[in-house]
C-alpha positions as CSV (number, residue, x, y, z in Angstrom):
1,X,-7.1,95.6,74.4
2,X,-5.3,92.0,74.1
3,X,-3.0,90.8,77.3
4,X,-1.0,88.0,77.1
5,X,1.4,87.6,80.9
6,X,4.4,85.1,80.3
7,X,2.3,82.6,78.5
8,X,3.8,79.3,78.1
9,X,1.8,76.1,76.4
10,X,3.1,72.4,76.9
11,X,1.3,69.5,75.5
12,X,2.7,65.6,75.9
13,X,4.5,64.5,73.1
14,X,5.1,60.5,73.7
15,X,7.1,60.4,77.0
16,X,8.4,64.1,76.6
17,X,7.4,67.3,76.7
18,X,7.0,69.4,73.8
19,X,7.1,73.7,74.2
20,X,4.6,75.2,71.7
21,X,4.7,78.4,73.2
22,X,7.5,79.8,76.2
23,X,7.0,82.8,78.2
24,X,4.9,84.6,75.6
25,X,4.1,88.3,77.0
26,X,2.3,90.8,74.5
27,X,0.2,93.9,74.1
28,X,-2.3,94.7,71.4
29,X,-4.4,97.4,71.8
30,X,-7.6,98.5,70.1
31,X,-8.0,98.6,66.5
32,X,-4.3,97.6,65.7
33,X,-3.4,95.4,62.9
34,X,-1.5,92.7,63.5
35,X,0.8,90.2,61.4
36,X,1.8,86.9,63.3
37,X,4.8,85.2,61.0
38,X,7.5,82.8,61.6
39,X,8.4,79.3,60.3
40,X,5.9,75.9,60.3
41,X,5.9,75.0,63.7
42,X,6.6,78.0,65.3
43,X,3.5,78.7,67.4
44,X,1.3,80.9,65.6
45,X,-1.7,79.1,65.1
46,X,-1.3,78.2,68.4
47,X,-1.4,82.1,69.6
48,X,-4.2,82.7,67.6
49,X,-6.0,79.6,69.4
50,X,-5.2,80.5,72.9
51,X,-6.4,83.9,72.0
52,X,-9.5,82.7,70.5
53,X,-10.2,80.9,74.1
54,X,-10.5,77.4,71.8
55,X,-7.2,76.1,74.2
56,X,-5.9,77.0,77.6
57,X,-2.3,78.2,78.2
58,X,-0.3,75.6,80.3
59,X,1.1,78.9,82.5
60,X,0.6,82.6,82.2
61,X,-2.7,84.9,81.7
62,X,-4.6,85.9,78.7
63,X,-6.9,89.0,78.9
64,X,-9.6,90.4,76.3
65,X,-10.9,94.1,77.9
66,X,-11.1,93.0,81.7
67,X,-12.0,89.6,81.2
68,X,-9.6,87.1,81.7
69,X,-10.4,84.0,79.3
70,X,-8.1,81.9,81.3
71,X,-10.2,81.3,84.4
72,X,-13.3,81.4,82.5
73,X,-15.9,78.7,82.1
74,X,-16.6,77.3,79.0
75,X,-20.5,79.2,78.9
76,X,-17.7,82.1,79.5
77,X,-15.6,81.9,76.7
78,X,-18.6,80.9,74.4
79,X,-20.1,83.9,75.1
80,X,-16.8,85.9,74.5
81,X,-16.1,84.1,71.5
82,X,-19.8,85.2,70.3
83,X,-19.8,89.0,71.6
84,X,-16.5,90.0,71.1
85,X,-14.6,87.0,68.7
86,X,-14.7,86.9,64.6
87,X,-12.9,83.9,63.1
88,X,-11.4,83.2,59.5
89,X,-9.7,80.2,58.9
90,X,-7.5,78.8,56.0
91,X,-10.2,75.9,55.0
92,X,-13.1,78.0,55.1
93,X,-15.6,76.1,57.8
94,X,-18.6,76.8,55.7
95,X,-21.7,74.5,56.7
96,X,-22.3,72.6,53.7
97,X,-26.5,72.4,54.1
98,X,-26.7,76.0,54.4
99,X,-26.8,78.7,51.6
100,X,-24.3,81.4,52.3
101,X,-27.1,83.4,52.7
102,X,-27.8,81.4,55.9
103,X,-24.1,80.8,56.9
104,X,-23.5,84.5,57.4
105,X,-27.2,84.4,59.0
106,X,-26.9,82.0,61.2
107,X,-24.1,83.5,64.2
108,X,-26.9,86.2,64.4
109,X,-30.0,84.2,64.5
110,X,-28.2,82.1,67.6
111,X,-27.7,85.5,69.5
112,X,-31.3,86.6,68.7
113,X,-30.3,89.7,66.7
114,X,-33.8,91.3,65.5
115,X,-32.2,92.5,62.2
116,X,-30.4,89.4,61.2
117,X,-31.9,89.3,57.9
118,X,-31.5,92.6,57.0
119,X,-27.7,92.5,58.3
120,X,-26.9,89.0,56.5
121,X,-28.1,91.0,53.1
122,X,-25.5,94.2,53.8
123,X,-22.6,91.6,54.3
124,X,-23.1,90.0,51.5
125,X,-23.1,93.3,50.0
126,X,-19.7,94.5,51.4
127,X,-18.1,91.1,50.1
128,X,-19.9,91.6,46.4
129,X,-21.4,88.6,46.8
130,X,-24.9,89.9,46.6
131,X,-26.4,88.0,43.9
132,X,-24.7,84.4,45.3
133,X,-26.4,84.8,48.5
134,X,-28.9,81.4,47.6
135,X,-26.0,79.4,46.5
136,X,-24.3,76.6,48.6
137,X,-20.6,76.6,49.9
138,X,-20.3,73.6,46.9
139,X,-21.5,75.9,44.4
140,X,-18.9,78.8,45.5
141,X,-15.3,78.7,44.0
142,X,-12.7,79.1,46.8
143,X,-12.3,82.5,46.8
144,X,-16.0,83.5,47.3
145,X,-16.1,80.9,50.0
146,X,-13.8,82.7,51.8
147,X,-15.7,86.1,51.5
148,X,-19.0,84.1,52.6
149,X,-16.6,83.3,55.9
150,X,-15.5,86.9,55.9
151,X,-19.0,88.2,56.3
152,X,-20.0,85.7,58.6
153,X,-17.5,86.6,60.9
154,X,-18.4,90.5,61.1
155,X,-21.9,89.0,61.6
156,X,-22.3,90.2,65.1
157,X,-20.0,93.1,65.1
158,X,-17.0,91.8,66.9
159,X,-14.5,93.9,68.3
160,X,-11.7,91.3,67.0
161,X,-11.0,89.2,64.1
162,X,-8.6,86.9,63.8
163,X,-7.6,85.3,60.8
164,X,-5.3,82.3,60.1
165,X,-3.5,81.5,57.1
166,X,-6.9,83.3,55.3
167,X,-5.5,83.3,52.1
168,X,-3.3,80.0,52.2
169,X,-6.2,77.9,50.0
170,X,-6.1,80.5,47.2
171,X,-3.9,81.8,44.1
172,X,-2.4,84.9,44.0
173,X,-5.3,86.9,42.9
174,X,-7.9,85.8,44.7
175,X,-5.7,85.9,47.9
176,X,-4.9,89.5,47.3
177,X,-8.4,90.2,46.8
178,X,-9.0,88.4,50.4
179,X,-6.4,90.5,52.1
180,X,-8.1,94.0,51.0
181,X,-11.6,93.1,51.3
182,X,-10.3,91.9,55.2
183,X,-8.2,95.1,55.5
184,X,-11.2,97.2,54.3
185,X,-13.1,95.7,56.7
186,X,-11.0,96.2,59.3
187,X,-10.7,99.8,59.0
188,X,-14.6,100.2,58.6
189,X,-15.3,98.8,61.7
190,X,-12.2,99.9,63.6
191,X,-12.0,96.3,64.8
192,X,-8.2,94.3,66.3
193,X,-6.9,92.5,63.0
194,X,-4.8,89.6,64.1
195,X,-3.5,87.7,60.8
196,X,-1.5,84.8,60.9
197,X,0.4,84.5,57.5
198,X,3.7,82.8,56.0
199,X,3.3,85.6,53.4
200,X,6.0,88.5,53.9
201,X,4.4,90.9,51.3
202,X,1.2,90.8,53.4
203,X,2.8,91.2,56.7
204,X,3.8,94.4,55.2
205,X,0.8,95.8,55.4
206,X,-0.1,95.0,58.7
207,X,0.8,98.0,61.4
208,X,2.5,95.6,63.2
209,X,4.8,92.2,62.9
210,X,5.3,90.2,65.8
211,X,7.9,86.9,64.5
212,X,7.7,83.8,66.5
213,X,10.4,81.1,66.4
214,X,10.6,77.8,68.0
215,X,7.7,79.3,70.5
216,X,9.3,82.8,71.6
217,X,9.0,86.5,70.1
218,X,11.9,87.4,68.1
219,X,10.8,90.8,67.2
220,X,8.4,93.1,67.5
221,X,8.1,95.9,65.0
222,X,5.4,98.5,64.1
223,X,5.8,99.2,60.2
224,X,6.6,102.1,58.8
């Protein structure tokens, strides 16, 4: 379960203030999947950061199971973001030296998982990208890229993913081929989807759509 208490995120802005996020309370419980929408500068990726534990809230509480990431150290929330945390982002992050063999490796190798290997091979596997496992990120068009990022971010089995913009760097096609092989996933493992998206016909699918504008909830509405 995902807790957010009456979050609220200033940053400076020249001599001013500027609001990101105001008085943001929410609930997502296990295995729900969840479409973040709104407008450019609405506070989405934001959310998705705070919830992440890669930015602090200004005011308010943020909670993954009983662990509140907002008084945590940073050896804290690096360990949350390893145990429990899956990340997919619009550009991909791949690292460039490494095949995508040993991108989805690596998260596993860090944590000292004894069947890294074997693992890194059945991901690879569930993204069809099997026999492109010894290729680099360079080598990958954009779409298999972000399947390599997929997998790596189911490497050690985390009970959330969060996605943002996941599709935003790819046509039509490929971007619908993203958003199933994500959804798929997401029903296998029975793990929290959080997707942040300007894309209405994807939102859709999601169980649930939470709209953000100018840094509040707007609405809140599980789809039929």
């Amino acid at each position: 379960m995902i807790h957010l208490r009456n979050v609220t995120k200033t940053v400076r802005s020249g001599t001013e203030d500027l609001t990101i996020l105001s008085d943001v309370s929410l609930e997502i419980p296990d295995g729900q999947f969840v479409a973040l929408t709104g407008a450019s500068g609405s506070g989405k990726s934001t959310l998705l950061g705070l919830l992440a534990g890669l930015d602090s809230p200004s005011s308010g509480t943020i909670a993954i199971d009983d662990d509140e990431i907002t008084t945590m150290s940073e050896d804290g929330l690096a360990a949350i973001r390893s145990e429990k945390i899956g990340f997919v982002f619009q550009s991909f992050h791949l690292i460039p030296s490494l095949t995508a063999f040993e991108n989805v490796l690596i998260p596993m190798e860090i944590r000292g998982a004894k069947d890294a290997k074997e693992r890194a091979s059945r991901l690879l596997e569930d993204v069809d990208l099997t026999n492109r496992g010894h290729h680099y990120p360079t080598e990958l068009s954009g779409g298999e890229q972000q399947r390599v990022a997929i997998a790596r971010a189911f490497a050690n089995r985390p009970k959330i993913l969060l996605a943002d913009e996941p599709t935003g760097n790819l046509d039509s096609k490929n971007g619908q081929h993203i958003f199933e092989l994500m959804t798929d996933l997401h029903r296998q493992n029975d793990v929290t989807l959080v997707l942040v998206t300007h894309d209405q016909a994807l939102a859709a699918n999601a169980q649930r759509q939470i709209v953000l504008k100018d840094g509040r909830v707007v609405s809140d509405t599980i789809n039929g």
